[in-house]
N, C-alpha and C positions, 0 to 999 in steps of 0.2 A: 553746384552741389553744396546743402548745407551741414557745414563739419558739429560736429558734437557739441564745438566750445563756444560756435557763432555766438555774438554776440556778449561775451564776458568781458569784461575789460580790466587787464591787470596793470598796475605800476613797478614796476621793480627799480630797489634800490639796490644799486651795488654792484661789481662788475666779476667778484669771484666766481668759479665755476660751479658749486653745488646750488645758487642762487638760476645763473646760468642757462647749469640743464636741464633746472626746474621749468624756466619760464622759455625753454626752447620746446619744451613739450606740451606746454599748452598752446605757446603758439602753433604748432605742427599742425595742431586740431580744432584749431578756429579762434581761439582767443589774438583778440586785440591787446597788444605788450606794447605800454612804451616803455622806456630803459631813461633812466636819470642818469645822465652822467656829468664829471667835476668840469668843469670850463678847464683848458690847457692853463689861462692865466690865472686861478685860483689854484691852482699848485703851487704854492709859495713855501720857503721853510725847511727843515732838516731831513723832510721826506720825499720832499720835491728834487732836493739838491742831491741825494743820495742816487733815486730813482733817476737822474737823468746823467748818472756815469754809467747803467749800465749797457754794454754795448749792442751796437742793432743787431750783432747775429745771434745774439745770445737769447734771443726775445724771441715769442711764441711767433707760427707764421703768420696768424690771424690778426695778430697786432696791423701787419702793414696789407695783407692778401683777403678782404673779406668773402673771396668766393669759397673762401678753406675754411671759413669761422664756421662751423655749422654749428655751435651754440649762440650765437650771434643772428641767427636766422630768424624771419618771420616777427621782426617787430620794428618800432619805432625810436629812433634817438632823441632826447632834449637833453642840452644841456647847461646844468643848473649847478649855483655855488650853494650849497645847503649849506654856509657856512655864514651864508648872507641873507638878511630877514625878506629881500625880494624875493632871492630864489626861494626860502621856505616858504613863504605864501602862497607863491604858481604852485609847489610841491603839493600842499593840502588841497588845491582847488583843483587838482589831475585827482589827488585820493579821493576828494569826495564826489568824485564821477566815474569812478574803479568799484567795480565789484572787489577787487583780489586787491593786494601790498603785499609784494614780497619783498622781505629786506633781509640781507646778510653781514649788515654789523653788528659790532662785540655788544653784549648786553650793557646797556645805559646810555649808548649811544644816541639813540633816534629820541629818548627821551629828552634829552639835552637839545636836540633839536624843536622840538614839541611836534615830531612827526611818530610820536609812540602809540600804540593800540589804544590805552584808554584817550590819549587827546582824540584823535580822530574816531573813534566809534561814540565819543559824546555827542557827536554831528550827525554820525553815520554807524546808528546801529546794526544797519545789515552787511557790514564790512567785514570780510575774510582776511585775515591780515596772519602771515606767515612769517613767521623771524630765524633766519634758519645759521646758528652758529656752530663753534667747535665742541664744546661741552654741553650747553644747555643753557636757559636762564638761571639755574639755582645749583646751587654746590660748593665744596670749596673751592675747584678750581674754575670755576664759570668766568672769570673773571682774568684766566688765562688769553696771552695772545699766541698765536701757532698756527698752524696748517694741518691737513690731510695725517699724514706720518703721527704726527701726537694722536690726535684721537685714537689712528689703528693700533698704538702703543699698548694705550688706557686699556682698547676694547680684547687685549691680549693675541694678536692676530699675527702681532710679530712671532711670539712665542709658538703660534704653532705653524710659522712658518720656518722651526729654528729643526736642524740637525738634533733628534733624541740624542746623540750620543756625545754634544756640547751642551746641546738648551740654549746656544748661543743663540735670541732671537734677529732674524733678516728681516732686512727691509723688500717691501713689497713695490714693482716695476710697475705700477700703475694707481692710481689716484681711484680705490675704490670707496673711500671717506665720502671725496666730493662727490662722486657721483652717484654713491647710493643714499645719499642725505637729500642730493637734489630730486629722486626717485621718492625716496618717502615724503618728502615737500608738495611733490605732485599730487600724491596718493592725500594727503592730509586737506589738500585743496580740494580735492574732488570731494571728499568727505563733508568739509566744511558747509560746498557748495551744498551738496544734497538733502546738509539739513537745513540749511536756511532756506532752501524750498519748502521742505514742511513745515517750520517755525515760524520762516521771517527775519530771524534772526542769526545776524552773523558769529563771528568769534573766533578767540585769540590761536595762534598752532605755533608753538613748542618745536624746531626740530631742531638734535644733535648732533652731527655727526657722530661722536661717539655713540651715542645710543644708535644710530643707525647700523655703524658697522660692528654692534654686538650680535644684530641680527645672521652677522657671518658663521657665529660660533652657537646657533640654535641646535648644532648634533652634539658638540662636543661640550656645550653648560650641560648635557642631561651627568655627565661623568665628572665634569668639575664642581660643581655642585655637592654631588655628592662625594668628591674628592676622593675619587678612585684615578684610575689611569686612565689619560687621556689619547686615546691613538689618533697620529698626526701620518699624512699624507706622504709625505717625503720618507719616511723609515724602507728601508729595504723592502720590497714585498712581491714577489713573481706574478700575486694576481691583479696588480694595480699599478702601472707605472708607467716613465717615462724611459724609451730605447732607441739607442743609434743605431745606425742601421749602415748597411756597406757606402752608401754611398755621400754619409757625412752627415746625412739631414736626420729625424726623429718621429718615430711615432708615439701614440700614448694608449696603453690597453688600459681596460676596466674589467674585465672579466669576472665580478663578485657573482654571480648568479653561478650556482654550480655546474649547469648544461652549458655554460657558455665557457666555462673554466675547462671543461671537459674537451668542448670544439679544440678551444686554442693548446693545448696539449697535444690535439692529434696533430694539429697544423704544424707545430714544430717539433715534430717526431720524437716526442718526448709523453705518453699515453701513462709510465708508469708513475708521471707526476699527478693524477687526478688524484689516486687517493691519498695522498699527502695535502692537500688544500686545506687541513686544519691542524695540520701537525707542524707547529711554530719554533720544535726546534729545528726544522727543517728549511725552514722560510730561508734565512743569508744565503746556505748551498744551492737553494732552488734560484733565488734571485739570482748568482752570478752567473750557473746554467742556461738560465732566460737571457740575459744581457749577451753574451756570447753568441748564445744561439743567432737572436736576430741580428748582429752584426756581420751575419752571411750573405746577406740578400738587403740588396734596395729598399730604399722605403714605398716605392710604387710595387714592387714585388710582394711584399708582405703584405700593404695591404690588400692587392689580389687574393690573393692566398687568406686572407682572414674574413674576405668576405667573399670567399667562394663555398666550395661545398659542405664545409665544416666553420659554417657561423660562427666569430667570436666578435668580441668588442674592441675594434681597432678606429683610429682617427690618426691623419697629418698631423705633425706639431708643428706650426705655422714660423716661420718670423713675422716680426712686426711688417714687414716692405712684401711679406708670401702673400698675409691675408684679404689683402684688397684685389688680390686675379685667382682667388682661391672659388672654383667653380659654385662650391655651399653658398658659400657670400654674395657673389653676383648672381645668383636664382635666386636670391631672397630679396635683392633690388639694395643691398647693403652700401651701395655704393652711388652717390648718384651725382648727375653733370648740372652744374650752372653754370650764368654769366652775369655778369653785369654790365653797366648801362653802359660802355665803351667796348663789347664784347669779349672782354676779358674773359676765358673759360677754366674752372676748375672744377673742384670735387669735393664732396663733401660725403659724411659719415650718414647713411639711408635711418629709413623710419622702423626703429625694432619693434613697435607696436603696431599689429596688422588688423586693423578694422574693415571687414569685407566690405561694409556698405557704403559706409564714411570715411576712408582711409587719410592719414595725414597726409597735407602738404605744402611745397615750399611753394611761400607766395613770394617770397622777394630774399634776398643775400642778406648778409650782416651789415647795416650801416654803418657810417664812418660815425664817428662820435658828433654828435653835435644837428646829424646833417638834419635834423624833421624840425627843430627847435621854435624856427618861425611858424610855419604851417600848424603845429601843435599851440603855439602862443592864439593865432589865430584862430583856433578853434575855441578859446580858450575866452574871446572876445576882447584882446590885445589889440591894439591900434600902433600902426606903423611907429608913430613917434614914442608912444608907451616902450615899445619894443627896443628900440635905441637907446632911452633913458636906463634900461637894463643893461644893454650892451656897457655901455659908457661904465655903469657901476660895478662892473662882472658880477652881476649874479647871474647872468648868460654869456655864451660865448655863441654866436650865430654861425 
C-alpha cells in the first residue's frame, strides 16, 4: 500500500522530543527519516561528564527498551560528530538528497555548523527545512536555553492552570510545549511540501514552542486581550468538573449545553438546580451539593446512570496506568504490539491520525543509535576503507 508520504525523504537533526514527534509522524505515513545522531565518543567535556552521573533508572524507558520508543519509530540511525568537518560533509550530502531538514537546535547553532537554511538551499533550492526551538528565531529571549515548562510559562498556561483564588500558577503533568510544537512542525511540513509542488520551490518554517502552545489559550486571548475576566477551568463550577465518586476513583462532567445540564440534574435528584445554571451567586453552594451528591455511588454506577435514560455529559477520569486497558483506547487501536529482531515484545503509543485509505504504519521499532550508519554511508557511495578512515577520526561511530 502506498502511504501518503512515500517517497519524501527527511533528515533530522536532534534527539529532543517536539523534533521527535514531528519526524515520528511523517514517518508513520511513508516518509523515509534518517535521525543524525552524536557518536558515544564525541561526547566529550562538561556535558558529557555531567550527563554520564545520571543514574540508569532515572532515564526514560526508551533510552535502553526501543520497543517502548514509539517516537523513535519508523526511521533510520547515522551516527555523525557535527562537530567534526567529516561528519558535516556526510551531513550536507544526506541534506542534499532530503526533501525535509528538521532540526531542533538553539538558534545559531546549525549556522556555526554551515548546516543552516541559507547554506544548504544555496545547493538545494527545493529544500523544506524546519528549525523548531523554545522561543522562535527572533525576540529578546530567542536566545534563551530551557525546556517545555518555560515556554508554557511565557504562553501564560500556567496561570490558567492556577487556583482563581491564589493565581498561584501550577505546573502542568505533561509535555504539551513538546508536543504540540512537534504537531505544528508536521503541519508546517506538509504545508511547505504542498507548495513547493506548485512553485518548485522550497523554504524556511519558523517553529516555537512558545507560539505553539499559545494556540492553547485561543478562547481565553479573546477576554485577555481585551482584559476583562478570564474564566479558568479549575474555579468551582457544578456544570463542569472534576468528582469522586464512592468508590475512590473520578469522573468528569461537562454539562454546558442546557438540555444536558437539565439531564444531569434529574440524574442526581436534584431537578430544582436547572434553573439556577446561570445564577453565579449560587455556583460554590451548587458545587459542593454536586461533589457530595456523586460521592454516593461508584464511578461505574454514575456513569450508568448518566448515560442512561436522562443523557448528560459524563467520561472516566483515567490514571495514567487506567488508560492503556481503557476500552475507548483499545477500539481506537491506541495501543499497539511490536518486536524486535531478538523477539523482544512490547508496546507502544497507536496512530491518532486515521486515514481510511492510507492508514499509518509501523515499519520497524526505534533503532539503537548508530545502528544504519554503514548501510546509509553506503548508500551514500562510502567505500569500506573510506568508512574506517571515519571511524578512526570519530566523525562516526559504527
Amino acid at each position: 500500500m502506498s502511504l501518503p508520504l512515500q517517497g519524501v525523504k527527511v533528515l533530522e537533526i536532534g534527539d529532543f522530543l517536539p523534533t521527535a514527534f514531528c519526524c515520528m509522524q511523517l514517518g508513520d505515513f511513508g516518509a523515509e527519516v534518517i535521525r543524525i545522531q552524536a557518536p558515544a565518543k564525541a561526547n566529550k567535556g562538561r556535558r558529557a561528564e555531567q550527563g554520564a552521573k545520571v543514574p540508569a533508572e532515572t532515564r526514560s524507558p526508551f533510552q535502553t527498551e526501543p520497543v517502548f520508543d514509539s517516537t523513535g519509530r519508523n526511521r533510520k540511525s547515522i551516527s555523525l560528530n557535527l562537530k567534526d568537518l567529516g561528519g558535516q560533509k556526510i551531513a550536507k550530502e544526506l541534506a542534499a538528497q532530503c526533501d525535509v531538514v528538521v532540526e531542533g537546535f538553539r538558534p545559531g547553532v546549525m549556522k556555526r555548523l554551515g548546516m543552516d537554511y541559507e547554506s544548504l538551499s544555496r545547493y538545494h533550492p527545493q529544500l523544506v527545512y524546519c528549525s523548531v526551538t523554545l522561543f522562535g528565531q527572533n525576540g529578546p529571549y530567542r536566545d534563551w536555553p530551557g525546556h517545555d515548562p518555560m515556554g508554557l510559562g511565557v504562553a501564560g498556561l500556567f496561570h490558567l492552570n492556577s487556583n482563581p483564588d491564589d493565581n498561584i500558577p501550577k505546573l502542568l503533568g505533561t509535555p504539551i510545549g513538546d508536543v504540540t510544537a512537534g504537531l505544528h512542525a508536521s503541519i508546517g511540513i506538509l504545508l511547505a511540501l504542498r507548495s513547493k509542488d506548485a512553485t518548485g520551490a522550497g523554504q524556511y518554517i519558523d517553529i516555537s514552542m512558545t507560539d505553539s502552545s499559545l494556540d492553547f489559550s485561543i478562547l481565553s486571548s479573546v477576554q485577555a486581550l481585551q482584559k476583562t475576566t478570564v474564566p479558568r477551568l479549575n474555579r468551582p463550577n457544578p456544570i463542569s468538573g472534576i468528582w469522586e465518586t464512592s468508590d475512590g476513583k473520578y469522573i468528569c462532567t461537562t454539562n454546558i449545553e442546557p438540555h444536558h445540564w437539565a439531564n444531569f440534574c434529574k440524574s442526581i435528584g436534584h431537578e430544582s438546580f436547572i434553573e439556577l445554571r446561570y445564577d453565579r451567586s449560587k455556583r460554590e453552594e451548587l458545587f459542593k451539593m454536586v461533589r457530595e451528591k456523586i460521592l454516593t455511588r461508584t464511578q461505574q454506577e454514575w456513569l450508568s446512570i448518566f448515560h442512561g435514560e436522562h443523557e448528560s455529559q459524563a467520561a472516566p477520569v483515567n490514571t495514567i496506568h487506567e488508560v492503556f486497558s481503557d476500552p475507548q483506547v483499545l477500539a481506537r487501536n491506541m495501543v499497539i504490539n511490536c518486536s524486535d529482531e531478538n523477539g523482544k515484545s512490547g508496546q507502544q503509543l497507536g496512530f491518532s491520525i486515521k486515514l481510511e485509505k492510507t492508514p499509518a504504519q509501523l515499519h520497524t521499532i526505534a533503532p539503537l543509535p548508530g545502528a544504519d550508519t554503514n548501510q546509509i554511508l553506503k548508500n551514500l557511495g562510502y567505500k569500506d576503507p573510506a568508512i574506517e578512515e571515519l571511524m578512526k577520526s570519530a566523525a562516526i561511530n559504527g
